[in-house]
C-alpha positions in Angstrom: 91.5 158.9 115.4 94.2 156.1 115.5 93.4 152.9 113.3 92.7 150.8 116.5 90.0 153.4 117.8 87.7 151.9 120.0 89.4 148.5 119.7 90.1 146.4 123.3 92.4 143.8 123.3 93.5 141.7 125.6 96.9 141.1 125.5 98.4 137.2 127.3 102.2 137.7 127.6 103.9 133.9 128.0 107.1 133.0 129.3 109.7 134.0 127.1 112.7 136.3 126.7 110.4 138.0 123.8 107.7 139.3 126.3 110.2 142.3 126.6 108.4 143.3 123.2 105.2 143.6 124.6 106.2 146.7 126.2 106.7 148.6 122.9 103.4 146.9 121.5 101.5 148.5 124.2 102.6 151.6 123.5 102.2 151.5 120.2 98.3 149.9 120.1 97.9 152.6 122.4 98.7 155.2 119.6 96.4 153.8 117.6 93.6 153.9 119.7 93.3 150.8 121.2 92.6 149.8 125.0 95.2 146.9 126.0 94.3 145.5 129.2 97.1 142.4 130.3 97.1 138.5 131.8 100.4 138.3 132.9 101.3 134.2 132.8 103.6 132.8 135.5 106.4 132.6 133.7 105.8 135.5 131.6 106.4 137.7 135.1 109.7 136.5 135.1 110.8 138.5 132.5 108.3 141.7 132.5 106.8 142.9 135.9 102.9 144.0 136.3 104.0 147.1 137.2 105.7 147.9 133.4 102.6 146.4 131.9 99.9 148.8 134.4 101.9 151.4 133.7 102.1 151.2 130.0 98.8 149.9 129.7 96.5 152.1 132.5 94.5 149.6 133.4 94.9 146.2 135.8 97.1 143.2 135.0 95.6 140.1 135.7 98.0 137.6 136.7 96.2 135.0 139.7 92.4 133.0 138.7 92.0 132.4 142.2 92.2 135.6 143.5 89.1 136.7 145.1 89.2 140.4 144.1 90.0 139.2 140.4 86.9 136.7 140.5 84.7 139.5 142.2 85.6 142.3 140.2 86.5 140.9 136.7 85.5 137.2 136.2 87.7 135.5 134.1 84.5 134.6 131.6 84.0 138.1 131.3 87.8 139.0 131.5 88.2 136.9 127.8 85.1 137.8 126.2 85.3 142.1 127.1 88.2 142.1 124.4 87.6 142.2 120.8 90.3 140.5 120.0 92.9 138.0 122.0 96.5 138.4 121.5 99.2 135.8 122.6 102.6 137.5 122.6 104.7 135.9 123.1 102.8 132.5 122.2 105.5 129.9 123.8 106.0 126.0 122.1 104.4 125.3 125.5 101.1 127.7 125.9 100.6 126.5 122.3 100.7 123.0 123.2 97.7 124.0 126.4 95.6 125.7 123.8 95.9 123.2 121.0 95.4 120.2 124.0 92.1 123.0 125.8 94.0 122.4 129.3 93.0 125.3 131.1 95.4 125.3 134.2 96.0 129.3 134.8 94.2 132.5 134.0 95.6 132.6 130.6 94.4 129.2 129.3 91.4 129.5 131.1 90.7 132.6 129.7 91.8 131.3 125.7 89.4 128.3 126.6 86.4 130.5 127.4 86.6 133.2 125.2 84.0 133.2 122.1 86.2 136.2 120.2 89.2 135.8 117.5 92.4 135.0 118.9 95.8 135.8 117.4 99.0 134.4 118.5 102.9 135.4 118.0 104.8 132.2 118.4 108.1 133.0 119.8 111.0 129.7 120.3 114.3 128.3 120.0 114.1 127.3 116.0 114.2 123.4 117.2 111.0 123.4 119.0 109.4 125.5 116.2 110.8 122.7 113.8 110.0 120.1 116.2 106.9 118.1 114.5 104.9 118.4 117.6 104.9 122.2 117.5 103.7 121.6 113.7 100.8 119.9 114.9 99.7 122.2 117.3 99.9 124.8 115.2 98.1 123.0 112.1 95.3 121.9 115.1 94.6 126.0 116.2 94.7 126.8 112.6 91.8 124.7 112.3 90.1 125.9 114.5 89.9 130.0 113.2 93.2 131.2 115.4 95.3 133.6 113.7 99.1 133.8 113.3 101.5 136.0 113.0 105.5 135.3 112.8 107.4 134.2 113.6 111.0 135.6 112.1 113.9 134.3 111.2 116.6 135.9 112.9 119.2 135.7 115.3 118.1 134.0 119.3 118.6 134.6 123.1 120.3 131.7 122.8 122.6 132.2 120.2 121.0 129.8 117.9 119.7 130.9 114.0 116.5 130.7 112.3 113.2 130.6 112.5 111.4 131.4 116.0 112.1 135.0 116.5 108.8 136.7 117.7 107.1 139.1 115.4 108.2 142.9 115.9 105.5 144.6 117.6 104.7 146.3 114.0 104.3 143.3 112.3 101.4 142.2 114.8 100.0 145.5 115.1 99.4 145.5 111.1 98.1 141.9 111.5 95.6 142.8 113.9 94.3 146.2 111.6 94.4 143.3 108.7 92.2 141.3 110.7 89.8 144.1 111.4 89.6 145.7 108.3 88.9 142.6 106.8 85.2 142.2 109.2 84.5 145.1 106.5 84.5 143.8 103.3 82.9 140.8 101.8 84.2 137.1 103.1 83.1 134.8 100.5 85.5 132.3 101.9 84.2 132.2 105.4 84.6 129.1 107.0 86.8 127.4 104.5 89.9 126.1 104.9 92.9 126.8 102.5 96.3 125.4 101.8 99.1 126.9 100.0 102.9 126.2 99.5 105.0 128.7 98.1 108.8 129.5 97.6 112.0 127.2 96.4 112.6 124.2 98.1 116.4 123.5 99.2 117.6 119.6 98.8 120.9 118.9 100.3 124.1 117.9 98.5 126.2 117.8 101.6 125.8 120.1 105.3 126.7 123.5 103.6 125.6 122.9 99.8 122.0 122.4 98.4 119.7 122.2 94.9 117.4 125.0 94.1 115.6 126.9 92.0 115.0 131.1 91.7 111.3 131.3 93.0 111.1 134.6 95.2 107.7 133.3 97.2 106.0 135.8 96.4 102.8 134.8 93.9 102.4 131.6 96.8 102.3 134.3 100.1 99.8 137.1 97.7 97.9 133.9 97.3 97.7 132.8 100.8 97.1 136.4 101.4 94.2 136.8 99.1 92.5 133.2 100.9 92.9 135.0 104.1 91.3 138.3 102.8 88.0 136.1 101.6 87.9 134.6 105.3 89.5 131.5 104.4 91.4 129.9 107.7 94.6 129.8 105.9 97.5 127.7 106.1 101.3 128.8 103.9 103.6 125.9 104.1 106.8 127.8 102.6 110.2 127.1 101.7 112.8 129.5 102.1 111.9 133.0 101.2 113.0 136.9 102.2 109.4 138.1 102.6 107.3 138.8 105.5 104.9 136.3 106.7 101.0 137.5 105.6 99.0 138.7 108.3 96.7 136.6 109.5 97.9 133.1 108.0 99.4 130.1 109.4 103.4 129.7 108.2 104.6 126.3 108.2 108.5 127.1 106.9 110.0 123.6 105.6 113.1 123.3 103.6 113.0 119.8 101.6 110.1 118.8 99.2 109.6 115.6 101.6 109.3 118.5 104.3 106.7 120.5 102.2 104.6 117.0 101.5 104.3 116.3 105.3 103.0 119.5 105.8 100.8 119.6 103.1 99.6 116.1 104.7 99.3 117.1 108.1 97.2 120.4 107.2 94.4 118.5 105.7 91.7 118.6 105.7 90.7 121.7 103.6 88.6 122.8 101.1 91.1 124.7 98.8 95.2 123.2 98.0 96.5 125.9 95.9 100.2 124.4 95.3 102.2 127.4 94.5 105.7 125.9 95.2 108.5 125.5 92.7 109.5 121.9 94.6 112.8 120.3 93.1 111.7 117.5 90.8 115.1 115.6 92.1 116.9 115.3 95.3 120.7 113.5 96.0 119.7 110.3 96.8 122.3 109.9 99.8 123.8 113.7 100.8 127.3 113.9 102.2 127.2 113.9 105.7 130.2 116.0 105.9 131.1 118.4 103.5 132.3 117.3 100.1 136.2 118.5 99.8 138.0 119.2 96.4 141.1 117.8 96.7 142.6 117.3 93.2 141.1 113.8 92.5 138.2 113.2 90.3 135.0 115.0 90.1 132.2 114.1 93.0 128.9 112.1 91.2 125.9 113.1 92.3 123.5 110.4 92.2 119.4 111.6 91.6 116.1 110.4 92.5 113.1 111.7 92.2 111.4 114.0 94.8 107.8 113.1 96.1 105.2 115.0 93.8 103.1 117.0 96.2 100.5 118.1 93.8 99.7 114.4 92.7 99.4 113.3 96.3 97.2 116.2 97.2 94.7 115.3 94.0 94.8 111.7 94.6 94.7 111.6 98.3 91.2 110.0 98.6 88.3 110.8 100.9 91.1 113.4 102.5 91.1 115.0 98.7 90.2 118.8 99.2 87.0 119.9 96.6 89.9 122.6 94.5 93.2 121.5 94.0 95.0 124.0 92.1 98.5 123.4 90.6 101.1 125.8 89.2 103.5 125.0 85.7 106.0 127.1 85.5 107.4 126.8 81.7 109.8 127.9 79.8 108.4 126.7 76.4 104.7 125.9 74.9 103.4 127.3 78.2 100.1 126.4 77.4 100.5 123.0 75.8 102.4 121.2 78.9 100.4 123.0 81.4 97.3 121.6 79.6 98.8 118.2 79.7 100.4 118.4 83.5 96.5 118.9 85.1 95.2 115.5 82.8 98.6 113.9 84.4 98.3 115.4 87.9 94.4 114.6 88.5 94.5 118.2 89.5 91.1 120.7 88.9 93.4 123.7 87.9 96.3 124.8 86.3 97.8 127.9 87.1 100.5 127.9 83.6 102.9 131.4 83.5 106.2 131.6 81.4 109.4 131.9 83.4 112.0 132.2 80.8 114.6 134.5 81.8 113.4 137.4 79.6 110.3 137.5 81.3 111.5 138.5 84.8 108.7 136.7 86.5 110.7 134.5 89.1 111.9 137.5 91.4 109.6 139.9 90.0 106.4 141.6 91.0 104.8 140.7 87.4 103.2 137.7 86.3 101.2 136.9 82.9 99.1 133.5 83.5 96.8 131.1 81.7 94.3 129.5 84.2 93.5 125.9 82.3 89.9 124.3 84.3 88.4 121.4 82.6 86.7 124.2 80.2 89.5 125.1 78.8 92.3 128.1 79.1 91.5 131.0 80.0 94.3 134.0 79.2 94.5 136.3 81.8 96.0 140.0 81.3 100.1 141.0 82.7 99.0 142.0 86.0 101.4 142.0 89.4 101.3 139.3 91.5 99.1 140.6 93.8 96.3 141.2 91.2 96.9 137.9 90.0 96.6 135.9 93.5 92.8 138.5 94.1 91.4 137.5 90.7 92.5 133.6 91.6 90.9 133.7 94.9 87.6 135.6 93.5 87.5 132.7 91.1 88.0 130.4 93.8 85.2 131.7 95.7 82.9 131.4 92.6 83.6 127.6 91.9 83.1 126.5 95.7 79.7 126.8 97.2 79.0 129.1 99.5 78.7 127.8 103.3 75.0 127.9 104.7 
């Protein structure tokens, strides 16, 4: 038996170029056992025909709310609630926009709005509108509210742009949807919490092609945001630039600057959990080049600093917005213990995550980590462990100090 066995989904297919994927996802849920039955949107048939879906599919697509043999033989109440699981794929800046708004103007909103099961969406855009702040918000308003994410990529676009916005391969969101069930069968201390977490470098710009940065690799943030999402946590990854995947079932908010990463963090709350993860530049050029900087023989360019916003301070001192946990990382190089102790007094954080970074100990780029978890009980010295390991025992310990839901 496939890994989907038994599973019905019900696939909506939007109106972009990336709805040609949904062919190959059929076929492919289909291996695995599932039952895909389709909505087809308006403008999704513009670029895949019901006929390609029915006949990868074998079953009805569902394209018209008004139509009387739809409404007599498949309501669309019972149309969003016989799946176990909604997909959205591809999930346009617009259809995101309807479902973060609740307008319910077609079969497919109407069908998102009425629907009582999980929903996971693939967002799929030019990068600008996936940048745009509006998008953000939409996004940051479904996580809220329990819907899943997946993607999207960076990549490559129809039109002939680069970046982020690149829908999910049909893989990726086939091992997001066996993450999501698999995870109904374990424990979920963390269900119906919300988590933040920023991860990665951040980039601040000397002039259009030159930046500051540091060597963080991502990868203890994402196992973090992973781990939240594994416990049940609705869990949003505001992330600078990395070369990982995105982790199943999380929200990614990609950002560059540390002033990016802050707005983020800002428009994401409230949560329960801020686990800030991110190696953010302490400095940024205080007026980049708006062209790029040319060496020409003359004297040497002066870069002039000033300080970046600190992310973690805001997040502990943000008030009656101030999540229960906020959990900070010190990345040192020497007397790990002894700043780290010292940067959670001056951060007004609850936690300090410390580890030692020196070159010799290969942990930015690494899969390996050795950390010291400082609480207002003092430091507690955990084992060499991956990172994976590592971002479990932190979310287990998580779990512990919040209260469980009633």
């Amino acid at each position: 038996m496939g890994s989907l066995a038994g599973k019905r989904l019900l696939l909506i297919v939007a109106g972009g170029i990336a709805a040609y994927k949904c062919l190959e996802f059929i076929r492919r849920a289909r291996e695995r056992g599932a039952r895909v039955r389709c909505i087809l949107s308006e403008g999704g048939s513009r670029f895949v025909t019901p006929l390609s879906l029915e006949a990868l599919s074998e079953d009805r697509v569902y394209t018209d709310m008004f139509a009387l043999g739809d409404e007599s033989e498949m309501g669309h109440i019972r149309l969003s609630r016989d799946a176990d699981l909604l997909v959205v794929a591809p999930a346009t800046a617009n259809i995101l926009a309807r479902m973060a708004a609740g307008i319910a103007d077609d079969l497919a909103t109407t069908a998102l709005l009425a629907t009582d099961k999980p929903v996971l969406v693939a967002p799929a855009m030019n990068v600008r509108m996936w940048d745009h702040p509006a998008t953000r918000a939409n996004l940051a308003t479904l996580a809220a509210r329990g819907i899943l994410t997946v993607g999207p990529n960076e990549g490559e676009m129809a039109c002939n742009e680069y970046g982020f916005g690149r829908m999910a391969e049909p893989d990726e969101i086939l091992a997001a949807i066996e993450a999501h069930f698999a995870a109904g069968t374990v424990p979920r201390p963390l269900a119906g919490r919300r988590a933040l977490v920023t991860s990665g470098p951040t980039r601040e710009p000397i002039d259009p092609v030159r930046y500051i940065s540091n060597r963080s690799s991502g990868r203890q943030g994402h196992a973090i945001a992973a781990a939240l999402a594994a416990c049940g946590a609705v869990t949003t990854l505001v992330s600078g630039p990395t070369a990982l995947a995105d982790p199943p079932g999380v929200c990614i908010v990609p950002v560059e600057t540390a002033a990016e990463m802050l707005a983020a963090c800002e428009a994401a709350l409230p949560v329960d959990i801020a686990v800030c993860a991110a190696a953010v530049a302490d400095w940024r050029i205080a007026q980049p080049a708006m062209q790029k900087m040319k060496k020409d023989g003359g004297e040497l360019p002066t870069l002039r600093f000033t300080e970046n916003p600190d992310i973690l301070a805001t997040l502990a001192a943000a008030g009656p917005r101030r999540p229960p946990l906020v959990v900070g990382f010190a990345a040192e190089t020497t007397r790990v213990v002894e700043h780290a102790v010292a940067k959670r007094v001056r951060k007004g954080c609850d936690w300090i995550v410390a580890n030692d970074v020196s070159p010799d100990t290969g942990t930015f780029g690494g899969e390996n980590n050795t950390v010291h978890l400082i609480t207002a009980d003092g430091v507690e010295n955990w084992r060499p462990m991956s990172k994976g390991a590592v971002a479990e025992r932190l979310a287990v310990r998580i779990a512990e100090a919040l209260e469980p839901r009633p």
